[in-house]
N, C-alpha and C positions, 0 to 999 in steps of 0.2 A: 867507479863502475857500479851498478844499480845490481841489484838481486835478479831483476829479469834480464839483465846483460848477460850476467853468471849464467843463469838456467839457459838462455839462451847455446853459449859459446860451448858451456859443456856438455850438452845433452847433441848438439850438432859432433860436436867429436868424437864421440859416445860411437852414435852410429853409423860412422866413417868407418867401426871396426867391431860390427854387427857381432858377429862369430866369436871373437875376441873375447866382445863386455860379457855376451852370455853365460861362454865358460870359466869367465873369473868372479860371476856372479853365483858359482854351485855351492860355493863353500858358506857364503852366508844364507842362501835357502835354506840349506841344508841343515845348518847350525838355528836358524831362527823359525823352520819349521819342527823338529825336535822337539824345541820348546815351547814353542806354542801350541802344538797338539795335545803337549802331557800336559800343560797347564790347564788347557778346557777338560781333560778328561778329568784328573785333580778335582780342578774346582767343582765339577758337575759330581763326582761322588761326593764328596764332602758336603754337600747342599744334602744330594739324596742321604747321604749316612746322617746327619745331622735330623732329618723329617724323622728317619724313621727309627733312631735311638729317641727322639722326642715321644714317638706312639709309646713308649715304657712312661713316660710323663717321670716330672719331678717328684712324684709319690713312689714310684715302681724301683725296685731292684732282685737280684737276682743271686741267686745263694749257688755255687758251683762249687766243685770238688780241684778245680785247678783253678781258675780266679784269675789273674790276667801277672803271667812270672814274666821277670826282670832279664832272665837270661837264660840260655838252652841249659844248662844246668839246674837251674829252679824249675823249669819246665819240665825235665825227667825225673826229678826227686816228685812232683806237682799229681805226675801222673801215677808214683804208689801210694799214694794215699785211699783210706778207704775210701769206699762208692759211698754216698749218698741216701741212705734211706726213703722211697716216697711218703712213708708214714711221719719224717720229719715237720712235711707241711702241717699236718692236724697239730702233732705240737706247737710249733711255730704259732699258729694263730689263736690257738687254745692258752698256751702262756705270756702271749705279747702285748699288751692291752694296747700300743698302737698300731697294732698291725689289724690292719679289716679286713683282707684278702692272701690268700697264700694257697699255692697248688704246685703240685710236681709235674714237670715236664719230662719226661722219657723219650726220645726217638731211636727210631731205626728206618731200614725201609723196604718195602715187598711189592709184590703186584700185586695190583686189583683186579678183580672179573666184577663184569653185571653181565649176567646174562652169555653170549658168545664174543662180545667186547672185552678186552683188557687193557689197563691201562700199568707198562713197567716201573720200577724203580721209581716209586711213589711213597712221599713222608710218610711215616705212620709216626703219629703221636699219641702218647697215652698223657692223659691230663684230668685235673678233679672240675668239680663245677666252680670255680672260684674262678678259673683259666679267661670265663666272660667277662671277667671285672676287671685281668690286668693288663691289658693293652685299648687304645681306644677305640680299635679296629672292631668291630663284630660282626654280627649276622643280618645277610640280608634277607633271609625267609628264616621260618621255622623256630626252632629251639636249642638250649643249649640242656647239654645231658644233667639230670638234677643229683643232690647227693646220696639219696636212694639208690640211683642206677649206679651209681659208684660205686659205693659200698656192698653192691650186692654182683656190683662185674656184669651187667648188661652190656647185651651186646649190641647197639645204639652210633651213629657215629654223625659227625660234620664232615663235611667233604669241599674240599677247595673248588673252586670257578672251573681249576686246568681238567680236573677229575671227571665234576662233572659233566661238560663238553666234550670228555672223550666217548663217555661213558653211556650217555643218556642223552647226546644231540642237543636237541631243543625240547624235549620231553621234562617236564618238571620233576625234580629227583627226591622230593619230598615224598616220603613212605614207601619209597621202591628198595630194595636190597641189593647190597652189594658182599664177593667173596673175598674176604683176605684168611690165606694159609688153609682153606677150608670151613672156616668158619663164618656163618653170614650172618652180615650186620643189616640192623635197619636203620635207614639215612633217618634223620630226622633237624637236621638243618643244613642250609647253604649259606658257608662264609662270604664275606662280603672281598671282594674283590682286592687284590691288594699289589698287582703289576709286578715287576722283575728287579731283581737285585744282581747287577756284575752280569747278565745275561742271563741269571738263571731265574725260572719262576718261582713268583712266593704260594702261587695259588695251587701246586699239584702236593697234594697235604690230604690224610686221612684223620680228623681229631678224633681219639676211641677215651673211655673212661680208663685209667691210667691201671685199675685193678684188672680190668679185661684185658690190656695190653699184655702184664704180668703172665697173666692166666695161657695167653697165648704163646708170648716171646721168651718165658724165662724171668730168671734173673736182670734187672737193667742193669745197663752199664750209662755213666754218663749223667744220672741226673740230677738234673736243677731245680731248682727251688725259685718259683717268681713269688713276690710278696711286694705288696700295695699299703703304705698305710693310708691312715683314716682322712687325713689331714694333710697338706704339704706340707705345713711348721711342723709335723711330728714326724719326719721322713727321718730325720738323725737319729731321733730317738729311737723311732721302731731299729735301723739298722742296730744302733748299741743292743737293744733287745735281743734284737737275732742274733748277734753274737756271742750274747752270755749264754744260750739259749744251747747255742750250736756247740760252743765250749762243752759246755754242759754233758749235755749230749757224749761228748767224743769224748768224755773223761779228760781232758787239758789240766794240768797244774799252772797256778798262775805265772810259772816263768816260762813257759813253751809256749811257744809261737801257731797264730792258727794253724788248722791242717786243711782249712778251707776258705774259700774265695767270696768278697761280697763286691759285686759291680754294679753297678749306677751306668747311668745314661752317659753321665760326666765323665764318669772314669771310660767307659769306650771310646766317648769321643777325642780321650783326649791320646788314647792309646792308637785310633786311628789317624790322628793329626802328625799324630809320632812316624808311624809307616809313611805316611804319604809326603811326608816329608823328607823323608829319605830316600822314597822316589824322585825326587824334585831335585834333590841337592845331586843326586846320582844323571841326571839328566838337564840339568844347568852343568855340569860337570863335560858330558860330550859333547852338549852344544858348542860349551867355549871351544872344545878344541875345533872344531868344525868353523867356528868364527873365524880362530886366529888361524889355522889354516887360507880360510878367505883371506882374511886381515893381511896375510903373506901375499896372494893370490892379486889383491888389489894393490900393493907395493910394488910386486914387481913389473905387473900393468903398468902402472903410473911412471916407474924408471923407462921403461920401453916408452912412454908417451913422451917425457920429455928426451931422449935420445932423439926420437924421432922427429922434433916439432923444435928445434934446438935454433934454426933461422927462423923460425916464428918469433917465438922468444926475443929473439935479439931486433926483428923489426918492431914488435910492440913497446921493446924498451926502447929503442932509438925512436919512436914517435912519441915518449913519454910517459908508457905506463912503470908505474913503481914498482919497488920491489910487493910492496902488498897486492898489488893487483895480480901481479902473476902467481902468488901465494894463496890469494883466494881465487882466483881459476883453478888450479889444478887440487887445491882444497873441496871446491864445489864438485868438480868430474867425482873427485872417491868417494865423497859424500852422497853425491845424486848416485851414481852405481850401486854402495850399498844401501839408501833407501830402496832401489828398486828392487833390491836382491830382498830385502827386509819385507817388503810387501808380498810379493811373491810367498816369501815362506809363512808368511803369516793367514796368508789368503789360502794358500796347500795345505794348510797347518789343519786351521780352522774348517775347510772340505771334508778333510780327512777324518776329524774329529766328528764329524755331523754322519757321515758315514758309518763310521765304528759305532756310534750309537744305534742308527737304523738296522743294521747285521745284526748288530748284538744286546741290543737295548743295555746298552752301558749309558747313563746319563752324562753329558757332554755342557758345558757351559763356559763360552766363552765371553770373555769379561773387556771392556774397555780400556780397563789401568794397563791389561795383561798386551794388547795390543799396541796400548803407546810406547810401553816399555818395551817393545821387540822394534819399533821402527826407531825409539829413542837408541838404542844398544847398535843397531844396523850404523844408523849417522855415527855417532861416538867410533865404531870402526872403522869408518871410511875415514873422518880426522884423525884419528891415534895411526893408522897405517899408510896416509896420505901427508903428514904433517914434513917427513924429511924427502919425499922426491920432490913436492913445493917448496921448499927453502932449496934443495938443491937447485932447482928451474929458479928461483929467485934472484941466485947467486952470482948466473953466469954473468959475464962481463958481453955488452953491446956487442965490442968489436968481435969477441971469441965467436960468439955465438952468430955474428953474420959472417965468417969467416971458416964454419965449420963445414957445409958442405959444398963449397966454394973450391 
């Protein structure tokens, strides 16, 4: 019997029992849309995490007070440790001879005013002038705050894309002023655009000089240290730098263990490949059951087909067909059902993923392998759960089987 016979016999069976195939096809949707949605969402962060841990480059890391811990226990030991000094960074580049760039990051966050506009719960970052040099990202008008205005806590600031479009319309925001906490600043650049992470924007951000930050918020909590070296071949060395540096610093004896955190691009990525994989495995995890629910689903379909078709059977074996022919009939029906079921949730999957990105600008990428492999997994169920009502249909005997509802 030819492959288009197959497709033929079974797909005509198929829809003898419309209502039927559709409801025993929920469980492989279901199970293979699952996983094909969290796999385009997956793979479409992990692209965008990957661009934008890359904007740090191979030169850039980052000096933290918690660092990236092993376990919720390292994690709340992580978090007494002392804060962070901002004046660490002038050491830092003042003692590191491969390090070319280093600034403290501070945040928090407050409303903005210009004018009778305001724009809420908006970053406020406090940063020194080195902050231009360590990401690739910069400015697309104007200027960055110089180390004068640092030092002397000017009140000067950058302002994000989100800020100022709420703020200023379409009016150019260069040399206009804005209020944060009372205190008004004068704009004097606009960052260059930088789109949405997980839904949220990167661009509603205030950059202030990191001493005027101070001067306003207090005490920081929280801050980090970005540091650039000179070189790419000297990215390890500046890191050992900064760590004898930071040792130093924090009074460490050489058997204590740091009390602070040095991250690279590498190490997030590799600590986000860690999460998102354990979303995966937790979601290949429900899928299966949803499969092999199906997988039952298609079985016992398949038992009811041959009960039903039980003098078909037996005329196609009295004209000749084999035991295989009737094995690969009723092999073809589970297989062709859960292909259809398999596309379907692949097709729902993938909709749906395209969707959640448009709502919520969550990046979304849906991949080739990841589609074969879901209609490859759909076939593989419809054989693995179709294999014993076909040898049971294969088995009967001629005469039983023309004899059965006779």
């Amino acid at each position: 019997m030819s492959i288009v016979d197959l497709l033929r016999i079974s797909s005509s069976s198929l829809l003898k029992h419309k209502l039927r195939s559709a409801l025993t096809l929920l469980g492989i949707v279901i199970g293979i849309l699952s996983v094909a949605s969290i796999t385009a969402v997956i793979r479409g962060i992990d692209t965008y995490v990957a661009r934008l841990l890359g904007s740090i480059g191979s030169q850039g890391f980052i000096v933290s007070k918690v660092g990236i811990p092993k376990s919720e226990e390292e994690y709340i030991r992580a978090l007494k440790r002392k804060e962070i000094d901002p004046e660490v960074a002038e050491i830092i580049k003042a003692s590191c001879p491969s390090v070319a760039y280093a600034t403290p990051f501070i945040r928090t966050s407050a409303d903005v005013k210009a004018g009778r506009r305001s724009s809420g719960d908006v970053l406020i970052e406090g940063a020194g002038a080195d902050a231009q040099y360590i990401a690739d990202v910069g400015l697309e008008d104007g200027r960055y705050f110089t180390d004068y205005e640092t030092r002397h806590a000017r009140y000067v600031c950058i302002i994000g894309h989100d800020v100022a479009e709420k703020l200023f319309a379409r009016i150019d925001p260069l040399g206009k002023h804005i209020h944060i906490r009372g205190h008004r600043f004068t704009i004097i650049g606009l960052h260059s655009q930088m789109g949405t992470f997980l839904g949220m924007s990167r661009d509603s951000f205030v950059r202030i000089p990191y001493t005027t930050y101070r001067r306003i918020f207090g005490k920081p909590v929280g801050t980090e240290i970005a540091v650039r070296s000179g070189e790419p071949e000297h990215t390890s060395q500046a890191i050992e730098e900064v760590r004898m540096v930071m040792r130093r610093l924090r009074k460490l004896r050489p058997g204590d263990d740091d009390d602070f955190g040095i991250l690279t691009s590498e190490m997030l990525m590799r600590m986000w490949r860690r999460i998102s994989s354990n979303i995966f495995v937790v979601t290949i995890g429900v899928g299966s059951i949803a499969l092999v629910v199906g997988g039952i689903g298609i079985m016992n379909i398949m038992f009811v087909s041959v009960k039903e078709r039980t003098m078909e059977i037996g005329l196609r074996k009295a004209a000749g067909a084999t035991r295989k022919d009737i094995v690969l009939q009723f092999l073809a029906e589970s297989s062709l059902l859960c292909l259809v079921g398999g596309a379907f949730g692949i097709l729902l999957g993938s909709v749906g993923a395209k969707l959640l990105a448009w709502k919520t600008h969550i990046p979304v990428a849906v991949e080739w392998w990841a589609v074969a492999i879901g209609l490859g997994v759909a076939i593989a169920v419809g054989i693995f759960f179709g294999v014993y009502p076909a040898v049971k249909a294969a088995s009967l005997a001629p005469y039983d089987a023309l004899r059965y509802q006779q």
